[in-house]
PAZARO-125601 format. One record per residue (C-alpha): residue number from 1; residue in three letters; chain; x, y, z. Coordinates in steps of 0.25 Angstrom, whole numbers, plus 2048, in hexadecimal, padded with zeros to 3 digits. Example, Ala and Ser with C-alpha at 12.3 -4.5 7.8 and 13.67 -1.06 7.14 Angstrom:
<vovexs>
- nr|rest|kette|east|north|up
- 1|Ala|A|831|7EE|81F
- 2|Ser|A|837|7FC|81D
</vovexs>
This chain:
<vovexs>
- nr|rest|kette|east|north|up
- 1|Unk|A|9B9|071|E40
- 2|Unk|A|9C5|075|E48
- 3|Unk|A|9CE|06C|E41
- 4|Unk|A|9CA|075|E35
- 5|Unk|A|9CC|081|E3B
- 6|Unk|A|9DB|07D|E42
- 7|Unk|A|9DE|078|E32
- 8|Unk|A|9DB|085|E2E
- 9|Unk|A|9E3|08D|E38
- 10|Unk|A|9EF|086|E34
- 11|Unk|A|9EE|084|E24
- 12|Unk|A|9ED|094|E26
- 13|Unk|A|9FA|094|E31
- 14|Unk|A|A00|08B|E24
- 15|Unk|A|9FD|093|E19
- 16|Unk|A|A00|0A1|E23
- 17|Unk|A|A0F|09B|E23
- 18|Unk|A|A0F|097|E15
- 19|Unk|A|A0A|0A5|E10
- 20|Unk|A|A12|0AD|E1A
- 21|Unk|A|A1C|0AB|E24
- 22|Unk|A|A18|0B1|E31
- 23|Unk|A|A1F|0B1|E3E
- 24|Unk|A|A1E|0A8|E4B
- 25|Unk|A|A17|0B2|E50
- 26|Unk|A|A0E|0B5|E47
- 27|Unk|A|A0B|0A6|E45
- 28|Unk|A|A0A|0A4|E54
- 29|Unk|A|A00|0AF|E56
- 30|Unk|A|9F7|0AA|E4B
- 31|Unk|A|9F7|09B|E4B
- 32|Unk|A|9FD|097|E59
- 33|Unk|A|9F0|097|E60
- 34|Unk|A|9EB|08E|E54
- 35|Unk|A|9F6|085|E54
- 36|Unk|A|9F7|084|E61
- 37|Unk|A|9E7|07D|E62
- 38|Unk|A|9EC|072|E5A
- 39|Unk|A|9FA|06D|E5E
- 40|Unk|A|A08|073|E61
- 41|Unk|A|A10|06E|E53
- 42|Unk|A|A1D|069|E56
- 43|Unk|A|A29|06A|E4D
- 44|Unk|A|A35|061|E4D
- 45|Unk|A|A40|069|E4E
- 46|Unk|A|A39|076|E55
- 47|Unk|A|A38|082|E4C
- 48|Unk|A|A44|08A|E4E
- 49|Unk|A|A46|099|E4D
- 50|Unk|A|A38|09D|E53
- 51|Unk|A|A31|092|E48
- 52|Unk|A|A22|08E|E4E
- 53|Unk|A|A1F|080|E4B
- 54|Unk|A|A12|07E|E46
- 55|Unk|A|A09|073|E3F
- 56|Unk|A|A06|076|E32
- 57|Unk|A|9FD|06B|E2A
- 58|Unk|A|A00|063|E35
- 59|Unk|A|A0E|063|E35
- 60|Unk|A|A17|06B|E3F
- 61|Unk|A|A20|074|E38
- 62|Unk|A|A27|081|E3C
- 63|Unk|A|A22|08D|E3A
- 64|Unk|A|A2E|099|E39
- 65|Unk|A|A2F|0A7|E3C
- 66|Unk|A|A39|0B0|E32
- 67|Unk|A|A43|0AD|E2E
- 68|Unk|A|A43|09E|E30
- 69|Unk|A|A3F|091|E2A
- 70|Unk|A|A41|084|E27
- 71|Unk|A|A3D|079|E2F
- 72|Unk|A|A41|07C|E3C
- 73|Unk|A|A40|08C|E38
- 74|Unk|A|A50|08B|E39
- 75|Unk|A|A51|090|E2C
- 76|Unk|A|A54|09E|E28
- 77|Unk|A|A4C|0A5|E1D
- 78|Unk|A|A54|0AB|E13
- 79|Unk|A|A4E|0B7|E0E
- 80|Unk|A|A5A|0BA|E03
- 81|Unk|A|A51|0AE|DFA
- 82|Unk|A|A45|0AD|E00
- 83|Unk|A|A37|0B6|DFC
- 84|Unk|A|A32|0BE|E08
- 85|Unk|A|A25|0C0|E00
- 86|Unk|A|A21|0C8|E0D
- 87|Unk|A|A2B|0D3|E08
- 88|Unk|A|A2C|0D1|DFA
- 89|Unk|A|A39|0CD|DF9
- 90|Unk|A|A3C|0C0|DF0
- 91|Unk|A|A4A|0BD|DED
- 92|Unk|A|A48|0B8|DDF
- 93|Unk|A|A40|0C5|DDC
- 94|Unk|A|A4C|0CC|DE3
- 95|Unk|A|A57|0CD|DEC
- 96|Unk|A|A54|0CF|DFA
- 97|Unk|A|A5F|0D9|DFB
- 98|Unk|A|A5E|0E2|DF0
- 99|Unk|A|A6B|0E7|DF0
- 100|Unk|A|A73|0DF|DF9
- 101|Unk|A|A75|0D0|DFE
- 102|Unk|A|A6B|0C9|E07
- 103|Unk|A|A6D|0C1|E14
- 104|Unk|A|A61|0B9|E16
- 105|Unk|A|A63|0B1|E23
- 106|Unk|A|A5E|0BD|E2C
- 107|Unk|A|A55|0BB|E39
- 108|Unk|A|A4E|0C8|E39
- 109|Unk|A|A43|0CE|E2D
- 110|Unk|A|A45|0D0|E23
- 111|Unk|A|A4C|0C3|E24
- 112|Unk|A|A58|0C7|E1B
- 113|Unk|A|A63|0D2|E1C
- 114|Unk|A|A69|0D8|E0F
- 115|Unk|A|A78|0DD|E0E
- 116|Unk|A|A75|0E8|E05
- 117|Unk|A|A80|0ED|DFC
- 118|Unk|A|A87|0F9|DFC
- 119|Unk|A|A7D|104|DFB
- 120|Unk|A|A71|0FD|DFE
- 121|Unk|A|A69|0FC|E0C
- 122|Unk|A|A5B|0F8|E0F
- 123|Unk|A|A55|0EC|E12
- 124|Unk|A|A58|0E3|E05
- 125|Unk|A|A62|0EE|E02
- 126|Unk|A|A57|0F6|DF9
- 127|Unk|A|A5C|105|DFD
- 128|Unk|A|A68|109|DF5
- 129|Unk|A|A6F|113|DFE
- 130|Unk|A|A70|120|DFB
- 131|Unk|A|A7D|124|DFC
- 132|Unk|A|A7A|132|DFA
- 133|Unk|A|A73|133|E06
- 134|Unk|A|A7F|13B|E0E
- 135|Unk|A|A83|145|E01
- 136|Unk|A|A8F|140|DFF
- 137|Unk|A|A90|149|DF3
- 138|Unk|A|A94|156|DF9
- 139|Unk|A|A93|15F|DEC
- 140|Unk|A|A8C|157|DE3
- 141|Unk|A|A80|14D|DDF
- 142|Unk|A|A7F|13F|DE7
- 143|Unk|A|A7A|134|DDE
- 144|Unk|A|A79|127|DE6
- 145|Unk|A|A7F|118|DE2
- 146|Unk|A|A7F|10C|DE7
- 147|Unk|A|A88|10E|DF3
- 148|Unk|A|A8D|11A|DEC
- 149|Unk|A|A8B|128|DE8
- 150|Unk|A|A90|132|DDD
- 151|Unk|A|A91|13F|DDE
- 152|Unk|A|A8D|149|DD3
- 153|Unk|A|A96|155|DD6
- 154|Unk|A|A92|163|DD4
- 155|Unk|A|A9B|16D|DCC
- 156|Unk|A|AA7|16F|DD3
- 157|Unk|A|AA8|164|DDB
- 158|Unk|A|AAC|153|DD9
- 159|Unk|A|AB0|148|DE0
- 160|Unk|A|AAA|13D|DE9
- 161|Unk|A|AA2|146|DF1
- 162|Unk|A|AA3|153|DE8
- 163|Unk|A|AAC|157|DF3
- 164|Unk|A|AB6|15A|DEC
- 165|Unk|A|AB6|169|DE6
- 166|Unk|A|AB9|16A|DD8
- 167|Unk|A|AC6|173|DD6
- 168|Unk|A|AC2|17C|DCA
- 169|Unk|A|ACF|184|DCC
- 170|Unk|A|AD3|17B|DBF
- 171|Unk|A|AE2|181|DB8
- 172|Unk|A|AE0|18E|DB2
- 173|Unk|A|AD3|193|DB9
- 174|Unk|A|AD9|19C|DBD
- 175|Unk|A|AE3|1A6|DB6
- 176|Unk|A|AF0|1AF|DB6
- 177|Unk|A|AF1|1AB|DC6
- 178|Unk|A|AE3|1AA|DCB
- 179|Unk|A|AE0|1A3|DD8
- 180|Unk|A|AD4|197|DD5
- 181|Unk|A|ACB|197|DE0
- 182|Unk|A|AC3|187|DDE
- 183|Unk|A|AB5|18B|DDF
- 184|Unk|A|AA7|181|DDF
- 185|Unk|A|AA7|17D|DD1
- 186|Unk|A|AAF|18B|DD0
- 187|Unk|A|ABE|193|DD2
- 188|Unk|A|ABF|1A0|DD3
- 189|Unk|A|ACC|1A7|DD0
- 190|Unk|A|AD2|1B0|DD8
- 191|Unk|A|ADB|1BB|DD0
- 192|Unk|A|ADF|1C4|DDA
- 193|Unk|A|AED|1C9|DD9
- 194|Unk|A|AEF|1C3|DCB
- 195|Unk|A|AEC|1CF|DC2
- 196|Unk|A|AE0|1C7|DBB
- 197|Unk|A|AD1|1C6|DBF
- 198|Unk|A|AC5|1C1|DB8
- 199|Unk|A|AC1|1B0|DBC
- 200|Unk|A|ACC|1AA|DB8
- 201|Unk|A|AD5|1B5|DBB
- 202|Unk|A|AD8|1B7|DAA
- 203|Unk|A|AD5|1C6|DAB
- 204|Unk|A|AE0|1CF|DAC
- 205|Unk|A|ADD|1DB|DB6
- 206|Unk|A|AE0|1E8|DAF
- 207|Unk|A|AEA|1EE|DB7
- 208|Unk|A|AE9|1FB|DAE
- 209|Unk|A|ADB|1FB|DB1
- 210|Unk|A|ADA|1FD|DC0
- 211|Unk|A|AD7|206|DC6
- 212|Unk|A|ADC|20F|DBA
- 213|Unk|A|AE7|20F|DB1
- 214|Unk|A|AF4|20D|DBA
- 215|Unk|A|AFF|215|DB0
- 216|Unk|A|AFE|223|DB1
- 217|Unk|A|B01|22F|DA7
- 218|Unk|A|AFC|229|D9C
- 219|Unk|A|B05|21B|D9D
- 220|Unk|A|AFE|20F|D97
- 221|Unk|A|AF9|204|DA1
- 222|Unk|A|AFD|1F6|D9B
- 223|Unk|A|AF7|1EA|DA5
- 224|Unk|A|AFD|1DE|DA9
- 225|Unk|A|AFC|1D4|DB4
- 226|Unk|A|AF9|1D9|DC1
- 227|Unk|A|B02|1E5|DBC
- 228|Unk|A|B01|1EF|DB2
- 229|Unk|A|B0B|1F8|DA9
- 230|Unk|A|B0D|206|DA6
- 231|Unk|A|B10|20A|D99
- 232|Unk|A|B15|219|D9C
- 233|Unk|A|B15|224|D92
- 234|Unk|A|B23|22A|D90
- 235|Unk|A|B26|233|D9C
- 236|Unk|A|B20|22B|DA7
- 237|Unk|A|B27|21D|DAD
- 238|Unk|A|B23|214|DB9
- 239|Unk|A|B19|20B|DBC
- 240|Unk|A|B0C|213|DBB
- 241|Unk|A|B13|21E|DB0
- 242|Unk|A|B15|227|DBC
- 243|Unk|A|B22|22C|DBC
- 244|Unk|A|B23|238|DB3
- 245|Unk|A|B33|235|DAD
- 246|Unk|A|B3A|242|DB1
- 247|Unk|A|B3D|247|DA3
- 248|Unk|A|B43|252|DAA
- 249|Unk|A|B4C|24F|DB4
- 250|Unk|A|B57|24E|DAF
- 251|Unk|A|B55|25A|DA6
- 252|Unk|A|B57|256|D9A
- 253|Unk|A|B57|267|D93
- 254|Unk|A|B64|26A|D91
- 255|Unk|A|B6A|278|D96
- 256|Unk|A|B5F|278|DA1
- 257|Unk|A|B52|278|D99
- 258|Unk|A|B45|276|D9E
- 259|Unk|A|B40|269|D9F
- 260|Unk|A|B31|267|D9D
- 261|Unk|A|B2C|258|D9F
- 262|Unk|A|B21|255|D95
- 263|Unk|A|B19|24E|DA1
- 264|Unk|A|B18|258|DAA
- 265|Unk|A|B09|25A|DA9
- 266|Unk|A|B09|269|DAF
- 267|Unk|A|B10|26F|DA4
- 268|Unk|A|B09|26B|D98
- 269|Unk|A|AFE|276|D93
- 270|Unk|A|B09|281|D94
- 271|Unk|A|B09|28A|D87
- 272|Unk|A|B16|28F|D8B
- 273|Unk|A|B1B|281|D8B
- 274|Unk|A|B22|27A|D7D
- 275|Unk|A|B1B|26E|D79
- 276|Unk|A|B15|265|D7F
- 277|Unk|A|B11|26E|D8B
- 278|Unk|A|B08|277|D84
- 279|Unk|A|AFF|26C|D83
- 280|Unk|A|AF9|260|D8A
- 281|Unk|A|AFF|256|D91
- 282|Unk|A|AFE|247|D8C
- 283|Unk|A|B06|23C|D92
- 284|Unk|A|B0B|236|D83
- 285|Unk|A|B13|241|D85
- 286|Unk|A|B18|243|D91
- 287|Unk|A|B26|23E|D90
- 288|Unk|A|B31|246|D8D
- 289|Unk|A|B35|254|D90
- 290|Unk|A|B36|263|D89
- 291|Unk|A|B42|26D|D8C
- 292|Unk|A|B3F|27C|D8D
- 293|Unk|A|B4E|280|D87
- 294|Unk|A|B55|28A|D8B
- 295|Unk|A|B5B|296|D81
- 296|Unk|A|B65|28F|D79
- 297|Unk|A|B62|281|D78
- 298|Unk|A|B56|27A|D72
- 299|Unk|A|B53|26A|D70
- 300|Unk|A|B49|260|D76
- 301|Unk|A|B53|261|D82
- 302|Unk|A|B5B|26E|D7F
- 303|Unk|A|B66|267|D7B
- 304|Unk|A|B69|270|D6E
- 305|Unk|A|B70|27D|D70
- 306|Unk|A|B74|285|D63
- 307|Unk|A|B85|286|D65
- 308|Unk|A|B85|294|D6A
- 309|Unk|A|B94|294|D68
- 310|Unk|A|B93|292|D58
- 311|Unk|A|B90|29F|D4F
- 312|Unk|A|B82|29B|D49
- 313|Unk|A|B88|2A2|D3C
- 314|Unk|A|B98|29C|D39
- 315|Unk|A|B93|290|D43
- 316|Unk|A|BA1|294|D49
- 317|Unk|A|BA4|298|D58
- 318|Unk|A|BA2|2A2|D5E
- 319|Unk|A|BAC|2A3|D68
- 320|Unk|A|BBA|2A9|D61
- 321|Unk|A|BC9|2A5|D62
- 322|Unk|A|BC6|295|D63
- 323|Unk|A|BBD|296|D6F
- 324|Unk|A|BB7|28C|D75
- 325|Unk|A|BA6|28E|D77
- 326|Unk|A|B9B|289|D7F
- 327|Unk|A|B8D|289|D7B
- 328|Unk|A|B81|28E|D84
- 329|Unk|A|B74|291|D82
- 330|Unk|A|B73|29B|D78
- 331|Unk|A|B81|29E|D7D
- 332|Unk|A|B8E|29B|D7A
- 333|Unk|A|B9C|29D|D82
- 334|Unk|A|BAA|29E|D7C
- 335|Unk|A|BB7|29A|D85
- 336|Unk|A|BC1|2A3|D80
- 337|Unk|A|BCF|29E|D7E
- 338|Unk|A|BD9|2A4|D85
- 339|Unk|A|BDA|2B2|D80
- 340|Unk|A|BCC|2B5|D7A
- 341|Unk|A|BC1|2BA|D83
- 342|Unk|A|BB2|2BE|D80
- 343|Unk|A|BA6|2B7|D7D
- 344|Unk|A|BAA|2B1|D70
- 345|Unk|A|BBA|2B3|D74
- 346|Unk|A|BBD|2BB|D6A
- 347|Unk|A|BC3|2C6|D72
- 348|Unk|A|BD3|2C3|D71
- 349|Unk|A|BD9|2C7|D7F
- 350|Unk|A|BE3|2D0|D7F
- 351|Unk|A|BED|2CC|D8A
- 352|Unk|A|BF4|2D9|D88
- 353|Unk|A|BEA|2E0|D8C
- 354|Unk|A|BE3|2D6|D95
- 355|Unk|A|BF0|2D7|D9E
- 356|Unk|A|BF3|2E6|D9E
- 357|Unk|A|BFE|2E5|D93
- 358|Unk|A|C07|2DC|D9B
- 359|Unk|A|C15|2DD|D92
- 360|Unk|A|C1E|2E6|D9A
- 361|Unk|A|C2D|2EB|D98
- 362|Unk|A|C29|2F2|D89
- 363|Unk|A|C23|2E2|D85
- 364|Unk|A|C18|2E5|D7B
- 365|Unk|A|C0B|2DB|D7F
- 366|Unk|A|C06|2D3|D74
- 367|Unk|A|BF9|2CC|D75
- 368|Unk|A|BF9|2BC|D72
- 369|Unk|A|BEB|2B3|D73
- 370|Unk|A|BE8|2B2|D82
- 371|Unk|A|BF7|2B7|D85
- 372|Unk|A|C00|2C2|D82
- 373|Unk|A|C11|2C5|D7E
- 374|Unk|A|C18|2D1|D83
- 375|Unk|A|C23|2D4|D78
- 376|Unk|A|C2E|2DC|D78
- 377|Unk|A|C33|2D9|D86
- 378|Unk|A|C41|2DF|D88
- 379|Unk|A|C4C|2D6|D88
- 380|Unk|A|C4F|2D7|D98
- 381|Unk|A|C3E|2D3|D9B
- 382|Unk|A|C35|2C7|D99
- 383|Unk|A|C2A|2BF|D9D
- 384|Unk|A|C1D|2C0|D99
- 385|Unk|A|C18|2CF|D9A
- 386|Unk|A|C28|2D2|D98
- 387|Unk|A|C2A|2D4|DA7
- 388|Unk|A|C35|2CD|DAB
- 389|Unk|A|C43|2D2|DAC
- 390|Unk|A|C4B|2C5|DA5
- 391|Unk|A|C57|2C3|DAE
- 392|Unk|A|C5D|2B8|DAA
- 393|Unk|A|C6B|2BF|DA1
- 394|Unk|A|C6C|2C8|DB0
- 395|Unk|A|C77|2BD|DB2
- 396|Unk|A|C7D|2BD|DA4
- 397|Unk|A|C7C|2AF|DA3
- 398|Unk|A|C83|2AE|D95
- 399|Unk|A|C91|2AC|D94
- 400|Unk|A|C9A|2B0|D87
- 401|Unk|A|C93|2BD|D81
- 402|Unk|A|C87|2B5|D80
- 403|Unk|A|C79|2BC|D7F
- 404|Unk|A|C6F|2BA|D8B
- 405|Unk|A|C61|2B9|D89
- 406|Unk|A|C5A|2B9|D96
- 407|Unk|A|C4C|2B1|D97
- 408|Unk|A|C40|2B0|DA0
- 409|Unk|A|C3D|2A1|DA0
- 410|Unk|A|C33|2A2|DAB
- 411|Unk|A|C2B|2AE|DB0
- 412|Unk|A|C20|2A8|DB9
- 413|Unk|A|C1F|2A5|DC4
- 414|Unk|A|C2D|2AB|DC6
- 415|Unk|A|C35|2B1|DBB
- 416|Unk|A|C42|2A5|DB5
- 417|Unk|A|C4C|2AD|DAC
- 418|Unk|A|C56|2A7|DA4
- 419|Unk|A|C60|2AA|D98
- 420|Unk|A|C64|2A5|D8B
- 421|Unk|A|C71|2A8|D88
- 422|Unk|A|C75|2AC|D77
- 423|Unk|A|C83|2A5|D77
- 424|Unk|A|C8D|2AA|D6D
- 425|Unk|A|C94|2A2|D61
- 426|Unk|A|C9E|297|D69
- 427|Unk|A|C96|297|D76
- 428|Unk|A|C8A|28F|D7A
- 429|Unk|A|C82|28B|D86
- 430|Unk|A|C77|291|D90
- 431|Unk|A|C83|29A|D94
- 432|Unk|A|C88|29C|D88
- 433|Unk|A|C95|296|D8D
- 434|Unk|A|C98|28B|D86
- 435|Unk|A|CA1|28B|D7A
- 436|Unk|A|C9E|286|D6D
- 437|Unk|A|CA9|285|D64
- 438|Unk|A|CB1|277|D62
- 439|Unk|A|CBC|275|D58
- 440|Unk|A|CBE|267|D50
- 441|Unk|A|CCB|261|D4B
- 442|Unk|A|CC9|254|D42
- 443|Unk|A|CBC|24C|D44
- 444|Unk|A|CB4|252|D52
- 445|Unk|A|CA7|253|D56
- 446|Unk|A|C9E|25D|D5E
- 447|Unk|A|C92|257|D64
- 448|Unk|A|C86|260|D6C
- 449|Unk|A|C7C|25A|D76
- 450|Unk|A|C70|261|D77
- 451|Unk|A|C67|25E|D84
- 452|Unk|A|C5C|267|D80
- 453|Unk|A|C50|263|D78
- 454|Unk|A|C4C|272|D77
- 455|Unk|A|C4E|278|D68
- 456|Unk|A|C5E|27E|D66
- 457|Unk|A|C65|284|D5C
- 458|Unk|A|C75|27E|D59
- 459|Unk|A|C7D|286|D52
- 460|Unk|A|C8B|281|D4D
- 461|Unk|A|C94|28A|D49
- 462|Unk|A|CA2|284|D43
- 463|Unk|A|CAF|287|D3B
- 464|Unk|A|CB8|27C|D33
- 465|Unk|A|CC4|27C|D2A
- 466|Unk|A|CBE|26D|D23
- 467|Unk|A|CB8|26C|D16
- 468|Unk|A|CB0|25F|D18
- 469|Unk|A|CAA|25E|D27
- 470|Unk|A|C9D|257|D2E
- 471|Unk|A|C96|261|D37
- 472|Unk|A|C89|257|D3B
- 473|Unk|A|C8A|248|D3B
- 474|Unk|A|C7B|243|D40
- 475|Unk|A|C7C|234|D41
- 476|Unk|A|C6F|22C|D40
- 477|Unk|A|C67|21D|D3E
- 478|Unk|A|C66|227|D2D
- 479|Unk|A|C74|228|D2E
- 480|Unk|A|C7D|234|D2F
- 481|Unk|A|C7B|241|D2B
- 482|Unk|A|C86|24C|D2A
- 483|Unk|A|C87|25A|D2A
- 484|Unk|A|C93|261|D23
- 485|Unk|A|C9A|26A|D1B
- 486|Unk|A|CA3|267|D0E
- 487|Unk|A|CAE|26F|D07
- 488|Unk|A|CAA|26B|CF8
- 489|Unk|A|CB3|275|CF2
</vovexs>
């Protein structure tokens, strides 16, 4: 009966190590007491790596602990192709190592170690990583890989991480000299100082706009780029139609009229004003100027004045005797000519009278244009007013019974006499002391030289007993020319 009962204890150790490996330990705890009523088994060689040697169906045999077998327990399991029903892993189901490459030969449970591929960890490798565990995507979505990510970026944003901001200041944004400013999935434009506004600085600022119309007195605003341009009316000049053009200055009247400038505002409404000053002021109007003329001249600019000095009736002048005439205003002056006076120089002078009858020694005054004569002088007084005693025959300068003149050649500033001796027939010279008379036998000659260029009179008096006889011979380049007298009887 207790054989039967020791049978049984070991047919159950037997099928206990069949059905399910179980530790030295375990084994010892359960059995050893058992065992040990029967008979110590011995195996040859000893069980190595913590083996127990043990009988089973009566033959000694060694009983391993994980992760050996084999005969002496010296062998390693290797779990990479072998089942371990206990945790449901069969190699030819599936890999140990789900994702990675399994080493088998290990000492320690699980009994295999699996070199996992990149992005797997675990035990047999069956966790994927997840790579988006430390949000590498900065500005975006993290979708994890295998041992990767990817990021879905938000608007405005790229690269690995979405790191990188997306510069949205693409050519052209912004216009006519805007400044881009990058934004988030954005740009704003900055405009300032470019004469534009508006996103994308396309608007141009209306410089005529603000705050109000730049151009004054009535000058037409045209706009421009940061700028603006007046547009004056007539009249007005400068950069804001502000400087009224002096229409006056210089005045343009002529004979000192009045000069009115069309844009002086304070005179217009004046009834007793021309045009346009008894009315309102407009700016169209504005340029230009209006004369007040005086007496005498008319025009625009007073620049016509009638010809005073012509007789509206003949169309003549009115000034007498060839006198010159100036024209005024509504007046006229003559310049008389030497001998005329009054206003229109029609008075002759009478010098005779003007100078207190001035003839003396029985002259008789005469009255000339702008002179007088004194006729009548006795023959011992001249000079102009027959004042002068004429000394120059006081000496009796004229020889041979010639008759003496005597002469005033000059009476101012100191009275020059002189004489002018009448010679008598055969005498000649100032003197009178020169004879004339020549006689001529056969063929002679008498020749004169004259120096004087003054006019003279020649006279040739002769007496010959020829018939035939030459008095002149001229010789010339024409020939000669001979003056005579012939006997034809």
């Amino acid at each position: 009966m207790a054989s039967h009962s020791v049978l049984t204890i070991l047919m159950c150790a037997l099928i206990l190590v069949i059905i399910m490996p179980v530790t030295a330990e375990l084994f010892h705890n359960s059995n050893s007491e058992l065992l040990s009523r029967q008979r110590r088994a011995v195996c040859s060689p000893d069980c190595k790596n913590g083996g127990l040697c043990v009988t089973v169906s009566g033959k000694d045999m060694c009983l391993c602990s994980l992760p050996y077998t084999g005969q002496t327990c010296t062998v390693i399991i290797d779990y990479c192709t072998t089942a371990q029903p206990e945790i449901g892993i069969d190699p030819k189901v599936a890999p140990v190592c789900l994702n990675g490459t399994c080493l088998g030969t290990v000492l320690t449970e699980p009994y295999f170690n699996c070199s996992c591929l990149p992005g797997f960890n675990g035990t047999r490798c069956e966790n994927n990583i997840d790579d988006c565990a430390t949000n590498p995507c900065i500005n975006g979505l993290c979708k994890d890989l295998i041992n990767n990510y990817t990021c879905s970026c938000y608007q405005g944003w790229q690269g690995r991480h979405c790191s990188a901001n997306i510069n949205d200041c693409f050519a052209g944004a912004c216009l006519n000299g805007g400044q881009c400013i990058d934004g988030n999935s954005s740009y704003t434009c900055n405009c300032s100082d470019t004469g534009f506004r508006g996103a994308n600085c396309s608007e141009n600022i209306d410089d005529c706009a603000s705050p109000s119309n730049p151009c004054s007195n009535g000058g037409v605003c045209i706009d421009g780029v940061k700028n603006y341009t007046c547009q004056c009316l007539a009249g007005y000049s400068g950069r804001n139609c502000t400087v009224d053009e002096p229409d006056c200055s210089p005045n343009p009247c002529h004979y000192n009229g009045t000069c009115l400038e069309r844009s002086n505002q304070a005179l217009y409404g004046n009834a007793s004003l021309p045009y346009p000053f008894d009315g309102v002021f407009n700016y169209s109007a504005a340029a230009g100027f209006v004369c007040l003329c005086p007496n005498g001249s008319s025009g625009n600019d007073c620049s016509i004045n009638p010809n005073d000095c012509l007789d509206p009736a003949t169309n003549r002048s009115l000034c007498a005797h060839a006198s010159s005439c100036t024209d005024g205003l509504a007046s006229f002056t003559c310049h008389c000519l030497p001998g005329y006076e009054g206003p229109t120089c029609s008075i002759d002078i009478n010098e005779c009278e003007r100078f207190g009858q001035p003839c003396q020694n029985g002259a008789v005054c005469k009255d000339l244009v702008a002179d007088y004569a004194c006729t009548g002088c006795t023959a011992e007084f001249g000079g102009k007013n027959c004042s002068v005693r004429l000394t120059g025959c006081d000496s009796s300068p004229c020889e041979n019974n010639a008759t003496c003149e005597p002469l005033l050649l000059r009476e101012l500033p100191s009275p020059d006499h002189g004489y002018r001796c009448t010679c008598k027939p055969g005498w000649s010279g100032p003197q009178c002391n020169e004879n004339t008379l020549a006689s001529f036998n056969g063929t002679s000659s008498f020749s004169a030289n004259f120096t004087t260029t003054a006019d003279c009179t020649f006279e040739l008096s002769f007496r010959t007993s020829l018939a035939h006889f030459d008095l002149v011979r001229l010789s010339s380049h024409w020939g000669d020319i001979r003056v005579g007298a012939h006997d034809s009887s």
